[in-house]
N, C-alpha and C positions, 0 to 999 in steps of 0.2 A: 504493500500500500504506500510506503515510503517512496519509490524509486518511483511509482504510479505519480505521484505526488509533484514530485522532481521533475520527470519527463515534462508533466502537465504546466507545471509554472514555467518550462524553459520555452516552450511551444509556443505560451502565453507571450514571454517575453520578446521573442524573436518576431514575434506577428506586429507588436505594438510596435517594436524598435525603428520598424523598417515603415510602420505606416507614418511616427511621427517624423521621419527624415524624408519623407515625400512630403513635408508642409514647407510650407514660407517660415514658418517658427525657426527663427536664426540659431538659437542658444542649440538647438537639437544638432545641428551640423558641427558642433566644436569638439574637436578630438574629448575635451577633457568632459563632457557628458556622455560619451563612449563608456568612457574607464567608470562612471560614477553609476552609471545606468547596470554595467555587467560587474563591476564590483560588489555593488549591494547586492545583484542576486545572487551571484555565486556563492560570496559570506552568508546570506541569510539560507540559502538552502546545506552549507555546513555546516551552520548552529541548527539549523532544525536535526541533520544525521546526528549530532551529537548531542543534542540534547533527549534525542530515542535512544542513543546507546547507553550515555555514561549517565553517571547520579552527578551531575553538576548542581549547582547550589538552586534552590527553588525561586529565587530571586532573578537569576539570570535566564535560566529556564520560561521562567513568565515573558520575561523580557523578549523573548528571541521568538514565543508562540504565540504572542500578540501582535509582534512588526509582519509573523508570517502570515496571520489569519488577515490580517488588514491589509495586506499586498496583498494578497490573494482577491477580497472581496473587492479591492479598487481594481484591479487588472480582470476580472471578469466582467464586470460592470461596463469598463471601455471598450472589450472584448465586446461586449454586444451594440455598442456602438457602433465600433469599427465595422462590423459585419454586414451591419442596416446600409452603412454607407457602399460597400463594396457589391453589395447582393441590387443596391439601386444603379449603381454604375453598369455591372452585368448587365443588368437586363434593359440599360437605355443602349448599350455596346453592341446588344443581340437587336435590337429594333433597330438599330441604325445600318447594320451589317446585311440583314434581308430588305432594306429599304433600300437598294442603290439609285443612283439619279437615274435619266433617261439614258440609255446607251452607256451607263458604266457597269462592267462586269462586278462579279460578287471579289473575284481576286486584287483587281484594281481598290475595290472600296475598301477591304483587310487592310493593304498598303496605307489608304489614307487614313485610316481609323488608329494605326498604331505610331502615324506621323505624330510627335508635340504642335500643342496648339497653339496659336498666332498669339502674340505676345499682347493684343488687345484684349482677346479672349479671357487670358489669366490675368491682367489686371484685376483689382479689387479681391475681395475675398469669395472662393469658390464654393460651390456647398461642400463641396468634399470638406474644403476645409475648416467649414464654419462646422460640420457633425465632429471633425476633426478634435476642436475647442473645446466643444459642445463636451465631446468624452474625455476631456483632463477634468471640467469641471465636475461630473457626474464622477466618475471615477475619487475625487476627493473628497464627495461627501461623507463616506462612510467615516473617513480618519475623526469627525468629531465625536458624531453619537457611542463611535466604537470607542474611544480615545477617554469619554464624560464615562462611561459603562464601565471600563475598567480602574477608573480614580471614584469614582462613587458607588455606581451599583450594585460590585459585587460583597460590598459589606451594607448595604442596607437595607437591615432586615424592617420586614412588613410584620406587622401580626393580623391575619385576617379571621375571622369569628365567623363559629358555622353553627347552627342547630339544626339535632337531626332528631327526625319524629319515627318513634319507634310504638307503635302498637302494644306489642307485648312487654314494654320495659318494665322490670318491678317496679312498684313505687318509692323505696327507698335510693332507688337511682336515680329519681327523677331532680334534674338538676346537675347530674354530676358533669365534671369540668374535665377532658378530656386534651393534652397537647400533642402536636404532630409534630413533627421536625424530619427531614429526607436528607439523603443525597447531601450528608456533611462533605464528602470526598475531601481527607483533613490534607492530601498528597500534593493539593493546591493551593492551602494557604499560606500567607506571608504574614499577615497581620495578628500577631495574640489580641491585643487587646478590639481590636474589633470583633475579632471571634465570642471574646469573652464577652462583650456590649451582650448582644446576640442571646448569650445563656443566660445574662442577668436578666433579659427580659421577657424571657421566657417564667425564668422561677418567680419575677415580680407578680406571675398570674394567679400560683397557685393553683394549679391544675391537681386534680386529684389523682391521676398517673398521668404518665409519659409515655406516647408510645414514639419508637424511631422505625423507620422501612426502608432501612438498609443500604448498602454504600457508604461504610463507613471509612473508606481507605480509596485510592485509585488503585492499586497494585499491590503494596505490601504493608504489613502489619508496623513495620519498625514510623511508617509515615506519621504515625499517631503520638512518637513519644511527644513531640512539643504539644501537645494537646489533651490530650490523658486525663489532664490535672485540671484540666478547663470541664471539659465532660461530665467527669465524674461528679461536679457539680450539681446534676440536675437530679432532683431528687421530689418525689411524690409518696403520698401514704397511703397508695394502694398500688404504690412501686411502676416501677418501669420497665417498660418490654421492649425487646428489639427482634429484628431479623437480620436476615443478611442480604444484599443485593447483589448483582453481576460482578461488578466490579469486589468484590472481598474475599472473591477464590481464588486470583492472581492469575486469570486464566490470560490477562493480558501483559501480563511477567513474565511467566513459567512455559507459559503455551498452553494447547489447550489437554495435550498429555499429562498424562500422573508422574509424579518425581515426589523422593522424599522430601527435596527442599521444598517443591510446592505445599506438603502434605504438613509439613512443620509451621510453614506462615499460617495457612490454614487455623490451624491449634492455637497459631499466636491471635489471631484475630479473634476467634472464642474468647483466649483466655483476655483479652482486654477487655470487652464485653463486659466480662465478670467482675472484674477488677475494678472497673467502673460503679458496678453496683447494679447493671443493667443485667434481667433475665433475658436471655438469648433464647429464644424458640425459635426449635431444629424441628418442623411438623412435629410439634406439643401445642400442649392448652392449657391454660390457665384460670380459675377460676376465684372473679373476683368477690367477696362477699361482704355485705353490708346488711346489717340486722337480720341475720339469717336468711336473706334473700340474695341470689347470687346470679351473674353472670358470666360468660365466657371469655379472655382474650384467646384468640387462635392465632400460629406461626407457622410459616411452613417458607421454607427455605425457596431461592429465588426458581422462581417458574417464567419463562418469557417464549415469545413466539419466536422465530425465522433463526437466529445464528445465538441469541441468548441461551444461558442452559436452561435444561428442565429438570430442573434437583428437587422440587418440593413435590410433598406429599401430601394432598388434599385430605384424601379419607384418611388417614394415618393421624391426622393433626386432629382432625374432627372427631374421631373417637373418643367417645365416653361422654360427648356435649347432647349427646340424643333428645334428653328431657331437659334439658338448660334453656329457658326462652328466650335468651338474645344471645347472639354469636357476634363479636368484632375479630376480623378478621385483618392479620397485618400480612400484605405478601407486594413485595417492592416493585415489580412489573402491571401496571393495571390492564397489560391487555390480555392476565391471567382471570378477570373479570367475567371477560365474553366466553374466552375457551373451556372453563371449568365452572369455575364460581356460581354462576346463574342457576349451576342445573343442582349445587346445593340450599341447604335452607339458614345460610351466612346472612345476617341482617345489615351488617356494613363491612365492606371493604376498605382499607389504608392502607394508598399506595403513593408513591414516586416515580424515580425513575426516567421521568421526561424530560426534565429542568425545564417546559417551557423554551426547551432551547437556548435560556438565558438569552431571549431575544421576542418581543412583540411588543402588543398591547394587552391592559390587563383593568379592568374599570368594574365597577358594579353592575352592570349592565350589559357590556360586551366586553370580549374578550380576544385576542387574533394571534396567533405565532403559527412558523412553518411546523412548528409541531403537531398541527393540529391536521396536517397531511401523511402523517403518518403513524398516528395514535388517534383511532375513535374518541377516546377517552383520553387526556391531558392535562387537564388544570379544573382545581375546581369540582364541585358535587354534580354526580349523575346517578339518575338512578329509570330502575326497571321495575314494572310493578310495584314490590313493597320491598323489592333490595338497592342496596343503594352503592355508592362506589366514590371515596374522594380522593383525589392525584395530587398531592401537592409537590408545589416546583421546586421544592431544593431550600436547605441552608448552604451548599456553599457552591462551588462550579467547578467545572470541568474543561478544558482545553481552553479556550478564553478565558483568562482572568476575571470577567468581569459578569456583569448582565444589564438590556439596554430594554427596561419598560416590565421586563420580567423578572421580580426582584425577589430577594432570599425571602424564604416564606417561613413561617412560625404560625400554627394552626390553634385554636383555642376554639374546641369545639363544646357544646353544653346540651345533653341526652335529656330528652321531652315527652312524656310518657303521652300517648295518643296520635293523632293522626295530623300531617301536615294542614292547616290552615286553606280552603280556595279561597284565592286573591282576584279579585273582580267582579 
């Protein structure tokens, strides 16, 4: 996927290079934008090789996957400029080429058509070259919003409030205060004390558990020591559950074969879990109880569709909840939701997994990321019948530093005993 990566940005580069040296743009024609133009990409595609091979420091590492993600999104962007322009050229080149004057052959007209045009002609600015302009400018848009996303967004956390109506909920539940948090992936941060913002504001809720859906690491277990200490923090009196998510079996370190090293980080990322104060459910259940009346949490290890693994265990988790009237189900993929979940009798689902892409819009009202192209379900409560499903987009991020409209999310949800409200 790397060398995929590489090829593709050089493709990229060699297409723009040569379109902006076919403009009047003087500065483009100076040897020393040559060297500046193929220097940067060369260097920025060796800090990318080397920041997938070695453990360089996570500060430079950010540094080198933000400059790549943002050359990238700008040289696409122009890329499809430049194409609009060439793809209109074509086809005035092809009309022109089958329209010969009277008595001029099609060979003759070739000849004249690949002549340079009369020096009155290219006076003033051409379209070519005003789409030309048109794609430096488009192409630099991205450097702000992506540029403001990674200095702000990706440590500002939202707390968004959900109440879910549950039919069958005992009445001693009713009211209870319920927190989510996802997709810490700690292998990305840089900032302790924003991190820790974050946990303070969470336990300033008071939530009467915690639950987390998993992604607790990008790759390996050792990523969490500067963070550990922050974590373990969070703490609830009817205790806190976790799962695991794609990302915390190293399958993107180790590969996707068994090794003892991978079988070891493995065990390390449990045993943090623990160490934490956080019950880890491996397909188990939990059962929470309040004046002799009791509820389920359920766990089951990460389930996901197309190239995710499928390690959890539905029915294995669900045993023994037969006669329990409400099931909360944590499993970190939600499009384990549609494939599984529906067809049992789980009253809520809590999941991640998506981050919202760390990129849309996200309002009371409506809501939009490219995510939503390829996750039914993404952000936000869904529900089916009388089951219901929430995705929340992440406490921390992954591959970009940052997020642009789609911000670290902190869930504070509170359980309603009866039937959702019609509104209208």
């Amino acid at each position: 996927m790397l060398f995929f990566n590489a090829i593709l940005l050089f493709v990229f580069d060699v297409y723009i290079f040569f379109a902006l040296r076919a403009t009047k743009i003087k500065v483009v024609k100076k040897k020393w934008f040559s060297f500046l133009w193929w220097g940067y990409s060369i260097g920025l595609l060796i800090g990318v090789f080397i920041s997938a091979k070695f453990n360089i420091p996570l500060m430079y590492r950010s540094i080198i996957l933000v400059a790549f993600f943002m050359t990238a999104v700008s040289k696409f962007l122009f890329i499809l400029i430049l194409l609009m322009d060439d793809l209109r050229r074509g086809g005035v080149w092809i009309a022109r080429l089958f329209s010969p004057r009277k008595g001029e052959s099609i060979p003759e007209r070739v000849e004249e058509l690949t002549e340079p045009l009369p020096e009155k002609e290219r006076n003033g600015i051409s379209r070519s070259e005003f789409l030309t302009k048109s794609g430096i400018l488009v192409a630099s848009l991205p450097i702000f919003p992506l540029s403001w996303g990674m200095i702000s967004g990706g440590y500002d956390y939202q707390i968004r409030r959900q109440k879910l109506y549950l039919p069958n909920l005992p009445g001693s539940f009713h009211g209870m205060r319920i927190a989510q948090i996802s997709d810490v992936h700690s292998g990305s941060f840089y900032n302790r004390k924003a991190v820790l913002g974050g946990v303070e504001m969470l336990l300033a809720e008071k939530a009467d558990t915690i639950f987390f859906t998993g992604d607790l690491v990008n790759n390996v277990a050792s990523e969490m020591r500067d963070y550990q200490d922050i974590f373990s923090k969070l703490k609830a009196d009817l205790g806190v559950y976790s799962v695991l998510g794609n990302h915390d079996y190293g399958d993107y370190y180790y590969g996707r074969e068994d090794s003892a090293a991978k079988r070891k980080n493995l065990m390390d990322v449990h045993q943090t879990h623990n160490v934490m104060g956080w019950d880890l459910l491996l397909d188990e259940n939990r059962d929470l109880v309040v004046n002799g009346e009791k509820i389920s949490v359920v766990g089951v290890e990460n389930w996901g569709t197309g190239r995710f693994p499928k390690k959890g265990d539905l029915a294995k988790a669900l045993k023994g909840t037969e006669e329990v009237p409400v099931k909360l189900l944590l499993s970190h993929d939600p499009s384990h939701w549609r494939a599984q979940v529906l067809d049992t009798d789980v009253d809520v689902m809590f999941a991640g997994h998506t981050h919202g892409m760390q990129f849309g819009v996200r309002g009371e009202q409506f809501q939009w990321s490219p995510a939503k192209y390829v996750y039914n379900e993404w952000a936000g409560l869904y529900q089916e019948k009388e089951q219901q499903l929430y995705v929340n987009v992440g406490y921390g991020f992954l591959g970009y530093p940052g997020r642009v409209g789609i911000l670290p999310e902190i869930t504070i949800f509170e359980l309603i005993k009866g039937e959702k409200p019609i509104v209208g």
